[in-house]
VMD Tcl script that draws the C-alpha trace (Angstrom):
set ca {
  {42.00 39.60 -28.63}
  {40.42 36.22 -27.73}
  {37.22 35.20 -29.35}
  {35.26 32.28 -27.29}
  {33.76 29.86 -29.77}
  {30.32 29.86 -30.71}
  {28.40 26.68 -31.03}
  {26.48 26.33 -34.11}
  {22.59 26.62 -35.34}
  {22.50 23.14 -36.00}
  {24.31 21.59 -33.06}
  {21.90 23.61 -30.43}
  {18.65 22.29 -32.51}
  {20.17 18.82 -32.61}
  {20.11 18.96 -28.47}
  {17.37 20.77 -28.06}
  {15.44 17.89 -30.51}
  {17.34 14.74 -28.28}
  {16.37 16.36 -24.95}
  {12.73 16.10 -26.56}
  {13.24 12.88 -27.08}
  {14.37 11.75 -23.26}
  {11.21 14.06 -21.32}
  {8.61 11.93 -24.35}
  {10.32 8.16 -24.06}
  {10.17 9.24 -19.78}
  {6.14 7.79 -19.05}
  {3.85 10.03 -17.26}
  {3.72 9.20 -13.59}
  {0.12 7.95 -12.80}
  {-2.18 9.93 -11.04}
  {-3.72 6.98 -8.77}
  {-2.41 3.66 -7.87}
  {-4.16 0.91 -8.06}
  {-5.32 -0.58 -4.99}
  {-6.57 -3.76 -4.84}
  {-10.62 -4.42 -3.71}
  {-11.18 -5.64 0.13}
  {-11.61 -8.97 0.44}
  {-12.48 -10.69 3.14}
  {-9.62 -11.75 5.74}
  {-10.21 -15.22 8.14}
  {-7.21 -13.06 10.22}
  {-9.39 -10.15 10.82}
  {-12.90 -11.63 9.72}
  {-14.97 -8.45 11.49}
  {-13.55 -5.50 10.39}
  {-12.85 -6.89 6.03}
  {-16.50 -7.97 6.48}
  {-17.51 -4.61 6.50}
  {-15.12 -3.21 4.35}
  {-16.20 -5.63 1.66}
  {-19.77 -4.96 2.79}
  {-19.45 -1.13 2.41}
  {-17.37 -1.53 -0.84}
  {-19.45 -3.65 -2.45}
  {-23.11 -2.12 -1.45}
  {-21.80 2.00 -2.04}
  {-19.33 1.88 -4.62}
  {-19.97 -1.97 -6.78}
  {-17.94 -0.17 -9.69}
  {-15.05 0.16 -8.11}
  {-14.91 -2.79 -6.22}
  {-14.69 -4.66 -9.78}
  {-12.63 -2.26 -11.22}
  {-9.72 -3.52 -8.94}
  {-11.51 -7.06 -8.16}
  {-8.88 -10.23 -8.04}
  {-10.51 -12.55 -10.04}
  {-8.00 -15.52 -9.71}
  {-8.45 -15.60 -6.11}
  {-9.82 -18.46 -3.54}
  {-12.76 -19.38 -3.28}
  {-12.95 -20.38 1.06}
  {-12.95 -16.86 2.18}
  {-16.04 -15.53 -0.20}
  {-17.76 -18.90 1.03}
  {-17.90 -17.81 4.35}
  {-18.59 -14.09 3.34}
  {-21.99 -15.47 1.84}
  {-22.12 -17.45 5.10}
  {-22.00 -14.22 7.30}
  {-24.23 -12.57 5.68}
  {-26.79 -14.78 5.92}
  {-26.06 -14.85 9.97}
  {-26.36 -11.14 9.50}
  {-29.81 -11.73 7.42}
  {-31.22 -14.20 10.20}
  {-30.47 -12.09 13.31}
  {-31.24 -8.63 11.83}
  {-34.14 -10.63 11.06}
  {-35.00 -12.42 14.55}
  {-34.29 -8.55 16.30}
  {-36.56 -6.76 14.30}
  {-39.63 -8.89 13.98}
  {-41.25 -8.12 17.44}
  {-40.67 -4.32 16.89}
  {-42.08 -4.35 13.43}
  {-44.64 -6.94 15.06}
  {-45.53 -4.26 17.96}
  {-46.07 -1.08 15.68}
  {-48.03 -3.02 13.18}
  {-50.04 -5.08 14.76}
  {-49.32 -8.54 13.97}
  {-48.95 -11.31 16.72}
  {-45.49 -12.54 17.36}
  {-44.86 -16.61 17.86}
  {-41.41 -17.41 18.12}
  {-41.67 -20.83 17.34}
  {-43.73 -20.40 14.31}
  {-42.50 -16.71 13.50}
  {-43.72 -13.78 12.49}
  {-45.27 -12.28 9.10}
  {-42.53 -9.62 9.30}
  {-39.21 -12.19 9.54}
  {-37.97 -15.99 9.60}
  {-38.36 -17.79 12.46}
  {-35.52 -19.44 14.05}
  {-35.29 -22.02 12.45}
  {-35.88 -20.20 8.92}
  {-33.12 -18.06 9.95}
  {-30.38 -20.35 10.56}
  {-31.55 -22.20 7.19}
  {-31.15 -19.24 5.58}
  {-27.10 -18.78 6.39}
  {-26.36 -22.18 6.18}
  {-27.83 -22.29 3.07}
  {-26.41 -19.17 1.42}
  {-23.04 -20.21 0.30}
  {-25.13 -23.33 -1.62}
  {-27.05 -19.84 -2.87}
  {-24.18 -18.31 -3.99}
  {-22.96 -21.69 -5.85}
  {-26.60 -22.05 -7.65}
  {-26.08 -18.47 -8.87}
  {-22.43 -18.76 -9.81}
  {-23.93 -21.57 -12.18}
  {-26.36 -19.69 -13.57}
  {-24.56 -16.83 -14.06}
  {-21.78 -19.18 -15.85}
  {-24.55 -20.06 -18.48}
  {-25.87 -17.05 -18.74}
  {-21.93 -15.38 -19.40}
  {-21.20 -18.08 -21.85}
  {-25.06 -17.96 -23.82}
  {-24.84 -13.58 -24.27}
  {-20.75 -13.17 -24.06}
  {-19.39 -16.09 -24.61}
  {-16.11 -17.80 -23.92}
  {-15.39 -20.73 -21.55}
  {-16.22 -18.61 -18.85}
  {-14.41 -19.66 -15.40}
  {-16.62 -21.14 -12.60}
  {-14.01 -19.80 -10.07}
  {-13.98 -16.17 -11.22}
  {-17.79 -15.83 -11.38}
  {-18.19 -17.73 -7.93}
  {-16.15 -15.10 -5.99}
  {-18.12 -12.28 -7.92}
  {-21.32 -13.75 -6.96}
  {-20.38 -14.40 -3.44}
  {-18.93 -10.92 -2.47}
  {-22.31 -9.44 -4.87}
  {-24.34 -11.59 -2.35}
  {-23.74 -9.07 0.60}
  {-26.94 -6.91 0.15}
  {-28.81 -9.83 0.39}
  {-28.43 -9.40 4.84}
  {-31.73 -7.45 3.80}
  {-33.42 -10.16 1.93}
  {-35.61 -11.43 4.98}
  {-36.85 -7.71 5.75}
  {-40.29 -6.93 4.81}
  {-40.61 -4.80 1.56}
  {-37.01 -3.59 1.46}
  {-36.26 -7.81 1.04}
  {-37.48 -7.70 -2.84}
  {-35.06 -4.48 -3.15}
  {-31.89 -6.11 -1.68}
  {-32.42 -9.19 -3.57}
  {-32.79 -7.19 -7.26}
  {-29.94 -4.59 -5.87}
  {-27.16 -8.02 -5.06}
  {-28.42 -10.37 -8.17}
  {-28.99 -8.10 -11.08}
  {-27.39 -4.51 -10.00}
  {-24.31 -5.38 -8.29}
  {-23.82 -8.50 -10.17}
  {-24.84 -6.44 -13.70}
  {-21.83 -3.91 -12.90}
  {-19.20 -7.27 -12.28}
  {-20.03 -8.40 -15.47}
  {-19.82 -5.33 -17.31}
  {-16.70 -4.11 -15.63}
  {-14.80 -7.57 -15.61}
  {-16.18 -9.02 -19.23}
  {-15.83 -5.23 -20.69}
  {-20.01 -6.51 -22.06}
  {-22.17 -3.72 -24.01}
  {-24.78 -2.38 -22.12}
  {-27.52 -4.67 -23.87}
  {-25.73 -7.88 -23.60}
  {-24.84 -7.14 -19.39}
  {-28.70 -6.20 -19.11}
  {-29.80 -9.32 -20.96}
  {-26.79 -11.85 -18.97}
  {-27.65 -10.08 -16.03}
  {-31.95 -10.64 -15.78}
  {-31.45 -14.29 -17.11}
  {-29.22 -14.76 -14.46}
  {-32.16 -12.96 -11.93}
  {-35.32 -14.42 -12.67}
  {-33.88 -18.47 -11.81}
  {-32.03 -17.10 -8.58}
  {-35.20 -15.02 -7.26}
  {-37.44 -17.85 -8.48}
  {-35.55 -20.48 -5.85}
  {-35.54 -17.49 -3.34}
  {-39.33 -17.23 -3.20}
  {-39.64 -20.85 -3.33}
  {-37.99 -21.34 -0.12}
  {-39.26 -18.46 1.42}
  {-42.52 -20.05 1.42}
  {-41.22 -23.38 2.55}
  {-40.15 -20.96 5.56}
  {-43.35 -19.73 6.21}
}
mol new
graphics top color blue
foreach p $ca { graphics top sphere $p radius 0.5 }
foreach p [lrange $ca 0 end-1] q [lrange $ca 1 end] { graphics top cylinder $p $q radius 0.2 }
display resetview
């Protein structure tokens, strides 16, 4: 009669240990890929301005989370631009209605207590991306003062520039003050946080010395406006 051989104790619990081995050294697949944050495209200029727009206003976490910080410089340049073209004619359109319901005499010329004039508004886009660069600056200061580190002019001008888009609000009666605390200290608050990895304290602190010059200029010229 023909026995079949039996593998031993030892050799089974030797296997059963190196297959353990393989499945632990084998990473876990992730859950989520990364995908990178919209930026905005000279190619399709309409349709990334909103998707940057709508990234950066509903979900500013995110957006950083993913944000390219090495990236150029031209294309947040004219986002800033654009959204102070957006500021100016949202502006322009809704002055007379606001003018009609409230009362207060429209001159197109001069403007109107609830918007820029004309001229105002065009000033206002043309000047944003010099905006954008006065922040980046003071933001640089403030990064380097709280954080520190070199800090890179580069990486904080793209951060401010694509944080700028709330600001389409800025020349909007009432809602203005909110846009321009939600972009400067909110939106640009969460970049620093999520891209310097900054305590709580120390973001709060960069993030309100980097406010009070920016909306300082802003009501400054928004008088020379009026």
């Amino acid at each position: 009669m023909y026995i079949l051989p039996t593998m031993p104790k030892n050799s089974k619990r030797k296997s059963n240990k190196s297959k353990k081995t393989e499945t632990s050294k084998t990473p876990a697949p992730s859950k989520t890929s990364e995908v990178p944050s919209p930026e905005f495209d000279l190619s399709n200029p309409l349709a990334s301005f909103f998707s940057v727009l709508r990234a950066v206003v509903f979900s500013p976490r995110r957006f950083f989370t993913n944000f390219e910080t090495d990236g150029p410089m031209r294309e947040p340049a004219i986002f800033a631009f654009l959204v102070g073209v957006a500021g100016g004619i949202l502006s322009l359109i809704t002055a007379p209605i606001l003018a009609f319901f409230f009362g207060s005499e429209v001159n197109i010329s001069q403007g109107v207590s609830f918007g820029l004039s004309p001229l105002a508004a065009v000033g206002f886009a043309v000047l944003s991306p010099a905006l954008v660069a006065i922040m980046a600056t003071v933001y640089l200061v403030a990064i380097r003062t709280f954080i520190g580190g070199d800090g890179d002019f580069r990486r904080i001008f793209r951060m401010s520039a694509y944080a700028y888009g709330a600001m389409f609000l800025a020349p909007m009666p009432i809602i203005g003050a909110f846009a321009v605390t939600f972009s400067l200290m909110i939106v640009m608050g969460v970049g620093v946080h999520v891209i310097y990895r900054s305590a709580f304290m120390t973001t709060l602190i960069t993030a309100l010395t980097g406010f009070v010059p920016i909306a300082l200029i802003l009501v400054a010229l928004r008088g020379l406006a009026a």
